[in-house]
C-alpha positions in Angstrom: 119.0 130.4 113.3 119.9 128.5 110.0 118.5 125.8 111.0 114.9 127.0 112.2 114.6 129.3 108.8 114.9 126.0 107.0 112.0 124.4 109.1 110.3 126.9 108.6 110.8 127.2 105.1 110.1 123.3 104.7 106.7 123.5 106.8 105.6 126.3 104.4 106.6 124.4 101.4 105.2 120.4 102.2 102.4 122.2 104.4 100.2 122.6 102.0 99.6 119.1 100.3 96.7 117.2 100.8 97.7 113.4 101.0 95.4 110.6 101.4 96.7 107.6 103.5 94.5 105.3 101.8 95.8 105.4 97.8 99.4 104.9 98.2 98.6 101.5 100.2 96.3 100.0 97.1 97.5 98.3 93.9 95.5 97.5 90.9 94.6 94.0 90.9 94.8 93.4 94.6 91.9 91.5 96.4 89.1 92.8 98.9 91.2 90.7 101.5 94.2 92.4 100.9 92.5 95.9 100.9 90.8 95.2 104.3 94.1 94.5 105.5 95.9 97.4 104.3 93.2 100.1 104.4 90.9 98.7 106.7 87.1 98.9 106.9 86.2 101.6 104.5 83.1 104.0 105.5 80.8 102.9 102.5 80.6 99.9 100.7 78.4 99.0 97.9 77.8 97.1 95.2 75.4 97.4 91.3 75.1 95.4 88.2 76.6 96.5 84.8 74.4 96.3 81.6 76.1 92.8 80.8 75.1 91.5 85.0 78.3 92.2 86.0 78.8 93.1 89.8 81.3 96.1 90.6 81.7 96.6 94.1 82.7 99.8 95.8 84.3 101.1 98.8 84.7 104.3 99.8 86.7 105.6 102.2 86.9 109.1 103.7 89.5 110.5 105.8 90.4 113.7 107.5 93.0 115.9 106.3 96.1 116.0 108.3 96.4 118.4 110.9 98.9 120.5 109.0 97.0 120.6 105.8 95.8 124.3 104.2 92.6 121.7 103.6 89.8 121.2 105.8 87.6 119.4 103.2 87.9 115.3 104.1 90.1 113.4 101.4 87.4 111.0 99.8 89.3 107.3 97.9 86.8 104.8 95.4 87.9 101.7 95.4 86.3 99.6 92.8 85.8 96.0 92.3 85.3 94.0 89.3 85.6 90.1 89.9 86.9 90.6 93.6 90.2 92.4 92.4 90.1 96.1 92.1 90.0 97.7 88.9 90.1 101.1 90.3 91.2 103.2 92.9 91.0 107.0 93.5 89.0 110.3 93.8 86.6 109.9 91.1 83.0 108.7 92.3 82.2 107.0 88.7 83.9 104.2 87.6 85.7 105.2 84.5 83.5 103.0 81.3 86.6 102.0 79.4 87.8 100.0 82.3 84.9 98.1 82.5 85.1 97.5 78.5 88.8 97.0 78.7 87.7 94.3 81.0 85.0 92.4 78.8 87.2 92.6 76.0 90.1 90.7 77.9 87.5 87.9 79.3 86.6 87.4 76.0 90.1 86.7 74.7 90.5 84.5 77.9 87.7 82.8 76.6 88.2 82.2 73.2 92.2 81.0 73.6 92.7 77.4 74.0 94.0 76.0 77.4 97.4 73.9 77.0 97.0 70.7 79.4 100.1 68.8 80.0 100.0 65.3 78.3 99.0 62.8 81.1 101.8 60.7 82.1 101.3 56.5 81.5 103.2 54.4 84.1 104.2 51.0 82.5 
């Protein structure tokens, strides 16, 4: 009897949570590639130009809640792409601005910092 009250008691507890299956596979960073391969085809995918003609790319993926959820509204994931990696991930439709600034700002310092060759090597 112990031991069903504590099932029970667990179902009612962990019942409740919505989870998506999508956000706990993605990393910041990773690469459309790897997302395919992890998430798989998402339902929507799209793509606009920033103010500077910068491309962000966006999936969105849409999933059912699971069977044992209190939810019945679908679990919605943006993923978004800057450069091919994402710079984003979550429920938010609109790309957060200070990401893509964030961004600009660290291109710019990529830019502007020398790049260290290694001395070329003379065979004599």
């Amino acid at each position: 009897m112990k031991k069903i009250s504590l099932l029970f008691l667990c179902a009612l507890l962990f019942g409740c949570t919505t989870i998506s299956r999508v956000s706990p596979r993605l990393n910041l960073g990773m690469t459309k590639a790897e997302v395919l391969k992890k998430c798989g085809p998402p339902r929507q995918a799209g793509a606009m130009k920033d103010n500077d003609l910068q491309i962000i790319e966006t999936f969105k993926y849409t999933e059912l809640p699971f069977f044992h959820s209190a939810s019945t509204e679908p679990i919605t994931t943006y993923v978004y792409f800057l450069e091919g990696n994402v710079v984003y991930y979550g429920p938010s439709p609109r790309l957060p601005k200070e990401l893509i600034s964030e961004h600009k700002k660290q291109d710019r310092r990529n830019q502007n910092s020398p790049t260290l060759t290694a001395p070329a090597r003379v065979n004599r």
